[in-house]
C-alpha positions as CSV (number, residue, x, y, z in Angstrom):
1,X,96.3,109.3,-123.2
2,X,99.3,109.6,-125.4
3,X,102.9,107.8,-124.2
4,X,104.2,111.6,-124.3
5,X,101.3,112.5,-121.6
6,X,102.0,109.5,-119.9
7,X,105.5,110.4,-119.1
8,X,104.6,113.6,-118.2
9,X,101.8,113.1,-115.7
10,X,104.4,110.2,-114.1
11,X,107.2,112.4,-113.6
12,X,105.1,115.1,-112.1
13,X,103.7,112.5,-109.6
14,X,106.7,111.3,-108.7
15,X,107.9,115.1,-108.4
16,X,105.0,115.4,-105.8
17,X,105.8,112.0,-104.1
18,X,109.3,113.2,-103.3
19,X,108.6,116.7,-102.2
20,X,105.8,114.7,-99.6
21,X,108.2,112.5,-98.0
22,X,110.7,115.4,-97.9
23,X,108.2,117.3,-95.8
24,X,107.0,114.5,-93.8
25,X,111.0,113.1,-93.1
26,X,111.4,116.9,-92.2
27,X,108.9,116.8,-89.4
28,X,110.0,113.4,-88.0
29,X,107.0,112.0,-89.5
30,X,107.0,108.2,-91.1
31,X,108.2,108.2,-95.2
32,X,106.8,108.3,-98.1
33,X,109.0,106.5,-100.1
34,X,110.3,103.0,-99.0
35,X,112.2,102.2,-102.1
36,X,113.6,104.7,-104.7
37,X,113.9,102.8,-107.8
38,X,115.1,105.7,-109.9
39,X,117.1,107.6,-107.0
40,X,118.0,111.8,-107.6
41,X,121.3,113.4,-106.5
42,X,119.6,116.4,-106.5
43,X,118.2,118.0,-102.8
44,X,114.5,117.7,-103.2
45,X,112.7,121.3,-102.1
46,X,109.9,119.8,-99.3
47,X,105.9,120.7,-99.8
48,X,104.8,123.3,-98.0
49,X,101.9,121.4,-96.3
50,X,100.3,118.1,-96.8
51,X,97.3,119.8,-98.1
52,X,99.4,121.1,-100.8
53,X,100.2,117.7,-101.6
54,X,96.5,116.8,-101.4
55,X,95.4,119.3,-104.0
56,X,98.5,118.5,-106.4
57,X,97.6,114.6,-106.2
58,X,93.9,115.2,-107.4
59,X,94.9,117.4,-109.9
60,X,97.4,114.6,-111.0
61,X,94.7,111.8,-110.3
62,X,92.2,114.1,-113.0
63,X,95.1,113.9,-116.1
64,X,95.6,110.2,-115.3
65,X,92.5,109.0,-116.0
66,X,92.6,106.1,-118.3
67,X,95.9,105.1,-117.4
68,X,94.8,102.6,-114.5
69,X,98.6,102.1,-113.2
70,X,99.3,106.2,-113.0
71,X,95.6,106.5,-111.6
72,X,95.6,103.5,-109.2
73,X,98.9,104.9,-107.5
74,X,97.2,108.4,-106.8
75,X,94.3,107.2,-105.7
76,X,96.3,104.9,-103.2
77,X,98.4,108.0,-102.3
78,X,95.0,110.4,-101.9
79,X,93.5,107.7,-99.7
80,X,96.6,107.7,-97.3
81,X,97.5,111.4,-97.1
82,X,93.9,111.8,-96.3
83,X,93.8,109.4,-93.6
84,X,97.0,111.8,-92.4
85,X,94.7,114.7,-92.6
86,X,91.6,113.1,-90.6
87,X,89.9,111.4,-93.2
88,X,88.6,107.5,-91.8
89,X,87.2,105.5,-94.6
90,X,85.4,102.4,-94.0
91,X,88.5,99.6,-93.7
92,X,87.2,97.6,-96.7
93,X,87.2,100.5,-98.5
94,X,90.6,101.9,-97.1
95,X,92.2,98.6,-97.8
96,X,91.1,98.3,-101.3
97,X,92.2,101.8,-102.8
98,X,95.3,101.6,-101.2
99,X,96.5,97.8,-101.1
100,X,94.4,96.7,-104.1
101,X,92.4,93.7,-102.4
102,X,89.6,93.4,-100.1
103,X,89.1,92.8,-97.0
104,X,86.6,90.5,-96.4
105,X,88.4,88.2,-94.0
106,X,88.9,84.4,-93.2
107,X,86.0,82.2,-91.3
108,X,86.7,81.2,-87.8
109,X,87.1,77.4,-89.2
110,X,89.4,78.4,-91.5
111,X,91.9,80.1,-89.3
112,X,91.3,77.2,-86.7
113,X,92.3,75.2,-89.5
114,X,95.6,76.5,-90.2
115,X,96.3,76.7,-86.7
116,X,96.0,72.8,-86.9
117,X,98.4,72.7,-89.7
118,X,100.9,74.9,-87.5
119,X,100.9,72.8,-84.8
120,X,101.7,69.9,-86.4
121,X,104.3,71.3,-88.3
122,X,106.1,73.0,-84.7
123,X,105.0,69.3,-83.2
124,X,107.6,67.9,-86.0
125,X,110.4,70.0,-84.7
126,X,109.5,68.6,-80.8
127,X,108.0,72.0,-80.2
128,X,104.4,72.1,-78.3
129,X,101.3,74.5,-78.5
130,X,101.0,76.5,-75.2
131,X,102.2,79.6,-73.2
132,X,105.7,78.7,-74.0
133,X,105.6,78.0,-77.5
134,X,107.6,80.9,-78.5
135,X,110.5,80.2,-76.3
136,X,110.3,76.2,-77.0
137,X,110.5,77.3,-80.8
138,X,113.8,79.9,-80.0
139,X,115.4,76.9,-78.3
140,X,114.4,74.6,-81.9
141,X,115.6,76.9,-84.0
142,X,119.2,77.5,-82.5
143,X,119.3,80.9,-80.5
144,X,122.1,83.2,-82.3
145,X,124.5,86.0,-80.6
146,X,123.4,89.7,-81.3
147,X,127.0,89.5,-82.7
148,X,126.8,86.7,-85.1
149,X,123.4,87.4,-86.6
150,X,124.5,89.9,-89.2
151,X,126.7,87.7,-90.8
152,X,124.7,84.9,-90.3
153,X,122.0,86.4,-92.3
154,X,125.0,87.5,-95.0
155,X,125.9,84.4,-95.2
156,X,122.4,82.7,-95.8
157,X,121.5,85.5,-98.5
158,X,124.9,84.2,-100.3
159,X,124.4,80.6,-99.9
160,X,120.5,80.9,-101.3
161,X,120.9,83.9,-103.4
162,X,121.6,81.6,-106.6
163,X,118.4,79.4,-106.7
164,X,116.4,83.0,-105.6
165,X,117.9,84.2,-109.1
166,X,117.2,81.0,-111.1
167,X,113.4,80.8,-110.0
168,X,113.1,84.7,-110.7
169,X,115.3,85.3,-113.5
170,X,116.8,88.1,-111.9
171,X,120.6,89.7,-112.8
172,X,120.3,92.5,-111.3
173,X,122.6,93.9,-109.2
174,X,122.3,94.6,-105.4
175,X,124.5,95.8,-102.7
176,X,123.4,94.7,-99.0
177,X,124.5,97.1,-95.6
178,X,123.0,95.8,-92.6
179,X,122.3,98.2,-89.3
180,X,121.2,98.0,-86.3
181,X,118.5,100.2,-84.3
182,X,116.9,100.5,-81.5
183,X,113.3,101.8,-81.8
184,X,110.1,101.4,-80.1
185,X,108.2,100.2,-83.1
186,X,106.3,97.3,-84.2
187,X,108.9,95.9,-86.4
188,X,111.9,93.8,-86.1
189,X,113.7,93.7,-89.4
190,X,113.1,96.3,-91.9
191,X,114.3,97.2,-95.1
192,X,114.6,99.9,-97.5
193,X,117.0,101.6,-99.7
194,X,117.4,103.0,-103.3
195,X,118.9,102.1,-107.0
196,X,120.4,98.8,-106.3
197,X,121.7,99.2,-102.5
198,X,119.7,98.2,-99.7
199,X,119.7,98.7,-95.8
200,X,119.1,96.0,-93.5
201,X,118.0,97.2,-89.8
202,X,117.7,94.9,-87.2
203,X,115.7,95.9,-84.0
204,X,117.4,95.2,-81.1
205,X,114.4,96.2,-79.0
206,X,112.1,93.6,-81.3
207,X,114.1,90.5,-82.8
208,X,115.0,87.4,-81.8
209,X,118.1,86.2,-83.2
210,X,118.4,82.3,-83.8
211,X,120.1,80.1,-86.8
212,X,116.4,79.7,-88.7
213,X,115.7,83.2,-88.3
214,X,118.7,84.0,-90.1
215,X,117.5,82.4,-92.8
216,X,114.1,83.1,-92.6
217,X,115.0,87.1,-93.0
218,X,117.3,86.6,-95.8
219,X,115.0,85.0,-97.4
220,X,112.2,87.4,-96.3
221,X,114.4,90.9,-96.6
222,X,117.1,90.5,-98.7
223,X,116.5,88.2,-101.1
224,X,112.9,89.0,-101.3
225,X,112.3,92.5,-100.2
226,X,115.8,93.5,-101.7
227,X,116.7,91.9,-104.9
228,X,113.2,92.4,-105.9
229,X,113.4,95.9,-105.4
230,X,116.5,95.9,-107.2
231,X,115.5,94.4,-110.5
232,X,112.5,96.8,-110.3
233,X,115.5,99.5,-110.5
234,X,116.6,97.7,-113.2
235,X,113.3,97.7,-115.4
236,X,113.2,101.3,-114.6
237,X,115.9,102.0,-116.5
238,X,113.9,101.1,-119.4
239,X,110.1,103.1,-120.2
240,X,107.8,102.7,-117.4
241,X,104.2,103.8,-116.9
242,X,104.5,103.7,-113.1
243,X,105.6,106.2,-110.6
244,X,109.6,104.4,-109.6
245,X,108.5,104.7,-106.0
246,X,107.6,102.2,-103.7
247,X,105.4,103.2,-100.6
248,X,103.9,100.5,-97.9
249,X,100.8,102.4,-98.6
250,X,101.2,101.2,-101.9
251,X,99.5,98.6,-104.8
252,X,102.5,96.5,-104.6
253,X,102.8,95.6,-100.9
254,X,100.6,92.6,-101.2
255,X,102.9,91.4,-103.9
256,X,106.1,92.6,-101.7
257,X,105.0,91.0,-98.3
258,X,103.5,88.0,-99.4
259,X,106.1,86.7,-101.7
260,X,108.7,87.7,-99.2
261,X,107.2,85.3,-96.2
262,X,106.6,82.7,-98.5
263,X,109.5,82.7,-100.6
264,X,111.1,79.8,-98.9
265,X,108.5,77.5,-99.9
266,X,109.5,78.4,-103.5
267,X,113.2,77.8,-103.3
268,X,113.8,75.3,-99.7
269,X,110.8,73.8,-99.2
270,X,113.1,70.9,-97.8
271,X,113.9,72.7,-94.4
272,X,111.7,71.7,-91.9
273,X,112.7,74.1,-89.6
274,X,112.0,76.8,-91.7
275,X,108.7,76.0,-93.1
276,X,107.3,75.3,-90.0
277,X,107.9,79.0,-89.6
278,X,106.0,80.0,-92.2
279,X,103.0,77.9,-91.2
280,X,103.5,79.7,-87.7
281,X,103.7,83.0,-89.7
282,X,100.6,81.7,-91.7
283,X,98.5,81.3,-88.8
284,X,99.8,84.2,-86.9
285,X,98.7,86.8,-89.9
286,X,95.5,85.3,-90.2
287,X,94.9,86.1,-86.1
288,X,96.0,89.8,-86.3
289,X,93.7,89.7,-89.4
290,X,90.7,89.1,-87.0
291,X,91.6,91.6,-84.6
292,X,91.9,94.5,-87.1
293,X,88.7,93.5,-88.4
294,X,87.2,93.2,-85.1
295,X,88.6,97.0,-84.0
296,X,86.6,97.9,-87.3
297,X,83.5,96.4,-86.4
298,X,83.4,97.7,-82.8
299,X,84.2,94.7,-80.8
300,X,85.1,95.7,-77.1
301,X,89.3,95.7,-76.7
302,X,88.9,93.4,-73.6
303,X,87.2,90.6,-76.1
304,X,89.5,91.4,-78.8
305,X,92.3,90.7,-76.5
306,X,90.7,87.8,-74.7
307,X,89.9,86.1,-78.1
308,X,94.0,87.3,-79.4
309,X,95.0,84.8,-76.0
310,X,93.0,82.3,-77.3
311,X,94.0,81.8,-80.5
312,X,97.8,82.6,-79.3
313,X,98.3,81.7,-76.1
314,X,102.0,82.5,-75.6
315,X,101.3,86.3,-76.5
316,X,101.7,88.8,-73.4
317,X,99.1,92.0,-73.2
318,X,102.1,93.8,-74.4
319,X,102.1,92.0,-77.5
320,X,98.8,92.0,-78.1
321,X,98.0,95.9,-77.0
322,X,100.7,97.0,-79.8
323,X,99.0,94.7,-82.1
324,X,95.8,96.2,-81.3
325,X,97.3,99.9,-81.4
326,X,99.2,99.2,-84.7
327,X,95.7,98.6,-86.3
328,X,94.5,102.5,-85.2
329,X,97.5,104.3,-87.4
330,X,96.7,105.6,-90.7
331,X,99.6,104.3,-92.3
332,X,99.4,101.2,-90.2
333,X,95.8,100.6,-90.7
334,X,96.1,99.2,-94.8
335,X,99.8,98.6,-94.6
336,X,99.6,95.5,-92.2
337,X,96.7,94.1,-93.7
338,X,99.3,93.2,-96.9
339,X,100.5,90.7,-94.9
340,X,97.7,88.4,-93.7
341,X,96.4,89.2,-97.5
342,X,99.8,88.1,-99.2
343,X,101.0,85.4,-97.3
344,X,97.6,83.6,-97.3
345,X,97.7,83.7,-101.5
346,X,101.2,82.8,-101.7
347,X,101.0,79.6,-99.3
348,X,98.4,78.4,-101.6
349,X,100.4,79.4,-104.8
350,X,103.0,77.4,-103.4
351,X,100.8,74.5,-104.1
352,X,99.9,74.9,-107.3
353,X,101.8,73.8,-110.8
354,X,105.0,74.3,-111.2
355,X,104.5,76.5,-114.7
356,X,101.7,78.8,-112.6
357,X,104.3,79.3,-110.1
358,X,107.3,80.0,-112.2
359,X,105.6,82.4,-114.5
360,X,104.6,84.3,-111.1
361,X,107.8,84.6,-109.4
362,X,109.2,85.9,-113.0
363,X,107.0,88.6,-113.1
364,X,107.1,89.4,-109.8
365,X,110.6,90.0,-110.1
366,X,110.2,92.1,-113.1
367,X,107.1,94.7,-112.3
368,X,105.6,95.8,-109.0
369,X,102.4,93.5,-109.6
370,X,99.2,94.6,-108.1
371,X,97.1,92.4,-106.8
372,X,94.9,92.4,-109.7
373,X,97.5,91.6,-111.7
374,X,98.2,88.6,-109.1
375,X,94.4,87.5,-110.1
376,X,95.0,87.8,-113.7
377,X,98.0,85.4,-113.6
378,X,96.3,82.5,-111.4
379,X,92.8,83.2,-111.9
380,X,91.8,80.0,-109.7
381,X,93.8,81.2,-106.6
382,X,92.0,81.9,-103.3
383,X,90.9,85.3,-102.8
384,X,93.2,88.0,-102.5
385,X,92.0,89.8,-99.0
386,X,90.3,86.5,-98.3
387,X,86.7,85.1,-99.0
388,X,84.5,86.7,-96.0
389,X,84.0,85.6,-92.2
């Protein structure tokens, strides 16, 4: 295909993107779009149905054949609008049009394994492994006023924000506004925005506010999630293949939620408190992993959730029945599988050579990497979706 038909089947995708959310945010529904990295003044006219959409995207998907980034984005974008229309693929299947990986899962031994290595780290901090890890842990970390968090996480994105540019290479701009909600919803923090400002939400319903955890999501949201979708709004500026609109649903969330747990081990891996977190967070992933993989093969909730005490003993049925819930929405269903997938390879890219490392977080930084383009720049990383049970 031709750069000029290039162009012209990306700015009708993205013309279709937009008028999908517009509908969906019309009905109250969950976005489309996450990030606009090329946002319109302009009041976008809403489709008229989501099988409107459905029909434009295959028509779309037809003329970008050959063109694997254009194509890859509307098949992931297919796959999810029709899971909204009733469609249920097989999960590996799901997972891979949509996030870009497989999922095969983790052995038993393995996520036993890094368990170990979790509680040794929380063990350093004088934190034990029981029914009251999570509040022990609170305590550690140095509990926080609902008041004082938002500047306490302003403050930490300014403090680290330098070395995040140095290790990245990024200049571009950003401008952070932080909000807080109160939603019944699975998250704590989120983050999403357009151009080069960002919005912070905190959860009141969800988060836990302590001096670590200020840190941990300026690293995680701000620093990671924003600034890196910010110097994507930056490369837009120049000629892109790829549709300038970030969706959960999406190649790059592998990329986007992996680096953005991890990123500490990059640029602080001298904070003890922190990276215990992240081996916490490590483990943690690699459990909800097993239980949306059990949901798919069949496996009774009652063992699901017996097995989900096990391996996490502080977790009340609350906890765990969203967890298990979560797993059942379409959107849900391949988005939070991005994060057991992506934090798993960026632990262990943490360990590898410096010059591996640097030339990942630069590009990362530069170009929403899928994960195949993740396995084409450390071809001896672990697998991406992990290696099979």
């Amino acid at each position: 295909m031709e750069l000029l038909d290039v162009e012209t089947v990306r700015d009708e995708a993205e013309s279709a993107l937009r008028a999908w959310h517009a509908y969906e945010v019309g009905r109250g529904c969950a976005p489309v779009i996450d990030f606009d990295c090329r946002p319109m003044e302009e009041e976008i006219e809403p489709a008229r149905s989501r099988l409107d959409v459905y029909r434009r995207l295959i028509e779309l998907r037809e003329r970008a054949e050959g063109v694997d980034c254009l194509a890859g984005r509307l098949d992931a974008d297919i796959a999810y609008l029709g899971a909204l229309l009733g469609e249920h693929r097989p999960l590996a299947e799901y997972v891979q049009v949509t996030q870009g990986c497989g999922a095969a899962g983790w052995s038993a031994e393995y996520v036993t394994a890094i368990g170990e290595r979790a509680r040794t780290a929380l063990a350093g901090l004088g934190v034990g492994w029981g029914a009251v890890t999570d509040t022990e842990l609170n305590e550690a970390e140095g509990p926080l006023d609902l008041d004082a968090a938002p500047e306490e996480i302003r403050q930490a994105s300014d403090r680290f924000e330098p070395a995040v540019r140095k290790a990245t290479g990024s200049t571009a701009p950003f401008e952070l506004h932080i909000e807080t909600a109160d939603v019944d919803a699975y998250w704590a923090y989120w983050l999403d925005g357009a151009g080069n400002s960002v919005r912070l939400r905190l959860n009141l319903r969800n988060a836990v506010f302590t001096e670590v955890g200020a840190r941990r999501f300026a690293f995680h949201e701000v620093l990671g999630h924003g600034l890196q979708s910010s110097s994507w709004t930056e490369t837009v500026k120049g000629s892109v293949p790829w549709v300038p609109l970030m969706s959960v649903h999406a190649l790059q969330q592998v990329l986007l939620e992996g680096l953005a747990q991890t990123l500490p081990l990059f640029i602080s891996p001298d904070d003890q408190a922190l990276i215990a977190r992240i081996r916490l967070d490590h483990y943690i992933q690699l459990v909800r992993a097993e239980l949306h993989l059990g949901l798919d093969d069949g496996v009774p909730i009652r063992d699901l959730a017996d097995h989900a005490r096990r391996r996490v003993p502080w977790w009340r049925d609350a906890v765990i029945a969203d967890a298990l819930t979560d797993r059942r929405d379409p959107q849900l269903r391949t988005y939070l599988w991005s994060y057991p997938a992506g934090i798993d390879w960026f632990v262990h890219l943490a360990d590898a050579d410096t010059a591996t490392q640097s030339e990942v977080l630069r590009a990362a930084y530069s170009t929403p990497l899928t994960p195949a383009d993740l396995v084409s720049l450390w071809p001896d990383g672990p697998v991406i979706g992990g290696p099979g049970r």
